[in-house]
C-alpha positions, 0 to 999 in steps of 0.5 A: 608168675615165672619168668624166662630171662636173657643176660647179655656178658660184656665180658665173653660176648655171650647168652645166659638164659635162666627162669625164675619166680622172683626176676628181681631177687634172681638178678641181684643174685648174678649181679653180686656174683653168687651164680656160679655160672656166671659168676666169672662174665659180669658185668651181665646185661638184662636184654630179654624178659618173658613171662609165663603163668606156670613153671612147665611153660617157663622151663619150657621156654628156657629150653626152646631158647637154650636150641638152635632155632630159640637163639635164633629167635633170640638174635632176631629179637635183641639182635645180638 
């Protein structure tokens, strides 16, 4: 199973969307600050979660959500 994630920062007020295989590992992982990417936003809030089959559809959703019309859904689904 993959997983397509949401992070919410408290810090900047902004969206980190990433996939993984092992959503628990993955979330320790930020939340010990060993991401770069948001290693300097924590704390770091889990708001969305999907799953997926395959990797293709996962990195596939990732991408749709890193558009325009994907943040948009998003808003609308979590309302951020």
């Amino acid at each position: 199973m993959y997983y397509t994630y949401v992070l919410y920062s408290k810090i900047d007020q902004r969206l980190y969307i990433g996939f993984t295989d092992n959503l628990k590992q993955r979330l320790k992982m930020h939340i010990d600050g060993r991401v770069p990417a948001t290693r300097d936003r924590r704390p770091l809030i889990l708001v969305y979660v999907e799953g997926c089959l395959s990797k293709f559809k996962a990195l596939g959703r990732e991408k749709y959500f890193k558009t325009g019309f994907g943040r948009r859904y998003l808003k609308s689904r979590i309302g951020f």
